[in-house]
Phi, psi and omega in degrees: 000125184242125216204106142305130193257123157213140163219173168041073121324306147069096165355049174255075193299323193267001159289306176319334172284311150326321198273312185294357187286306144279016160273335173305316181268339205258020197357058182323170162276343221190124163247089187306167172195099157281048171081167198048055173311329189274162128119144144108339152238143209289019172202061170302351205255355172270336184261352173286009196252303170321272220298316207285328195298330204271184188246049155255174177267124203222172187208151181292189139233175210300314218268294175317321165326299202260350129306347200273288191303007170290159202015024182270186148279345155285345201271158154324102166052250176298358199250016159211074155245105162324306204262325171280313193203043154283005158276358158277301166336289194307315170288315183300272209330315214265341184247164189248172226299308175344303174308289200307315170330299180296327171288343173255353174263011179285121171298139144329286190232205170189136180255100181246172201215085183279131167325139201048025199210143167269182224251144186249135155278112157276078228209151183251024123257256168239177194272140188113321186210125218259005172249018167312097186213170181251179187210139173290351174250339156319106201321146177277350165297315184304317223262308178272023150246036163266333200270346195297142171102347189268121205286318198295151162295279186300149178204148183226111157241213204177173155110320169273000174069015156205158219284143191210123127223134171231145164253126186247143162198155176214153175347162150195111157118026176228295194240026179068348190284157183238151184206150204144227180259145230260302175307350210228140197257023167235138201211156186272142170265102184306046235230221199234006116298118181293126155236150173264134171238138159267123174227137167230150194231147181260356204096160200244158177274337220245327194218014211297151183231046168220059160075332178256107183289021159315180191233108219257122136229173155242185190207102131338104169246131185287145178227179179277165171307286180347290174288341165213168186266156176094324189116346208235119177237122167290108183223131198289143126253189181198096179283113145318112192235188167261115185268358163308326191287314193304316177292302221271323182303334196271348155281301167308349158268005188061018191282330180304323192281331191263349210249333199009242182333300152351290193267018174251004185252306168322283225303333178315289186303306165302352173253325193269308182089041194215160185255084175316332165277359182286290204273009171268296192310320165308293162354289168290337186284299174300341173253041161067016226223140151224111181303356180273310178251005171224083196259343180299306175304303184320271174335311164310294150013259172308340169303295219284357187248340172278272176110347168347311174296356217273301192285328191284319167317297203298341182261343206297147170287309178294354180234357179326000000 
């Protein structure tokens, strides 16, 4: 059994195109999309059209969230803040109710259980909570007591935009002492049985931020215990695209204009492959600046103290 990984699409219709294309040679049995089809590049309402065409298995992510949850009671805050997330304006505009329909009937997560093969949990952070993500350097204690309680070996998660294969474990059943994050009121009981987990993260096809701007999945083979614990082995790609239509798209769809900082920081992240709003919020939080309430200044700032915009030109495919 052979299980295409794909996540954090972020409307990027012409990687998705690039991924299905080698998914077309690498023939799977099967294909997953572990959330966030949407949001961050200008043509969520063509890749929700792509995805609704396949015969796959798809699940929501964080991105999906903050369309559902637009004008409800649920939504953040921050999110009928023109100027902080007017590129959300802009996407509730752009898809239509139909689309949406299908994006509020999608699981959170999916537990599947294929013949001869042991069972994958699917989630785009953890389950309960879709913000939730790995790293590959990440401590592995930190990793299993986000996993405490999940019975599945294998976990496919998403959500940090880079590629995880980890094997992780933790304690179970013996003298109570607890250990994990310091910070964190959920913590591991240190006791005498290991349990284990496989987390594979595929990578984002769409927006990725560990430097290689390919359009990133994996591909899963179920195996015996022996050759990987859990069953299941992993091996990653990254396909080369043309990220110009996708770049070119976000002054011609009017998503840049409407969307401003925010989508000049997507836009960022799709030329650098780096998470340009992380490091605009560090920036700012450390240089006295607050982007929650001012994010125009902020960003004016950081431009003028940086030149960040200067190196991101230099590298941009469209001015190459």
């Amino acid at each position: 059994m052979r299980i295409a990984l794909l996540a954090d699409i972020h409307g990027n219709l012409p990687a998705l195109e690039a991924v299905i294309a080698e998914l077309e040679r690498l023939q799977p049995d099967q294909v997953i999309v572990d959330g966030d089809l949407i949001n961050a590049v200008p043509f969520s309402a063509e890749v929700i059209d792509v995805v609704r065409a396949q015969n796959w298995v798809v699940v929501r992510g964080n991105h999906e969230f903050y369309y559902l949850d637009y004008g409800t009671e649920r939504a953040q805050s921050w999110a009928s803040d023109p100027r902080r997330w007017g590129q959300l304006h802009w996407l509730v505009r752009s898809i239509t109710p139909e689309q949406g329909q299908f994006l509020g009937m999608l699981p959170d997560d999916r537990t599947l259980y294929l013949p001869g093969t042991q069972p994958l949990r699917v989630t785009h952070g953890v389950p309960g909570r879709n913000r939730v993500g790995f790293y590959a350097e990440q401590p592995a204690e930190l990793i299993a007591a986000e996993l405490d309680g999940m019975t599945e070996r294998t976990i496919i998660s998403a959500h940090t935009h880079v590629q995880v294969d980890r094997h992780v474990s933790a304690l179970d059943g013996g003298n109570g002492e607890s250990y994990g994050d310091p910070h964190s009121s959920r913590s591991l009981q240190i006791l005498g049985d290991r349990r284990r987990w496989h987390v594979i993260n595929p990578g984002s096809v769409g927006l990725p931020l560990n430097q290689d701007v390919g359009a990133q999945f994996a591909m899963i083979v179920s195996v015996d215990e022996e050759t990987e614990p859990g069953g299941w082995r992993a091996v990653h790609y990254s396909v080369p695209y043309d990220r110009r239509p996708a770049l070119e798209a976000y002054s011609t769809s009017g998503m840049l204009e409407a969307g401003g900082v925010m989508t000049q920081l997507f836009y960022w992240e799709l030329v650098t492959a780096r998470p340009e709003i992380i490091l605009f919020y560090h920036w700012a939080r450390a240089n006295g600046h607050s982007p929650d309430e001012d994010i125009d200044r902020a960003f004016r700032a950081y431009v003028a103290e940086t030149g960040r915009d200067q190196h991101v030109r230099s590298i941009d495919p469209l001015y190459g």
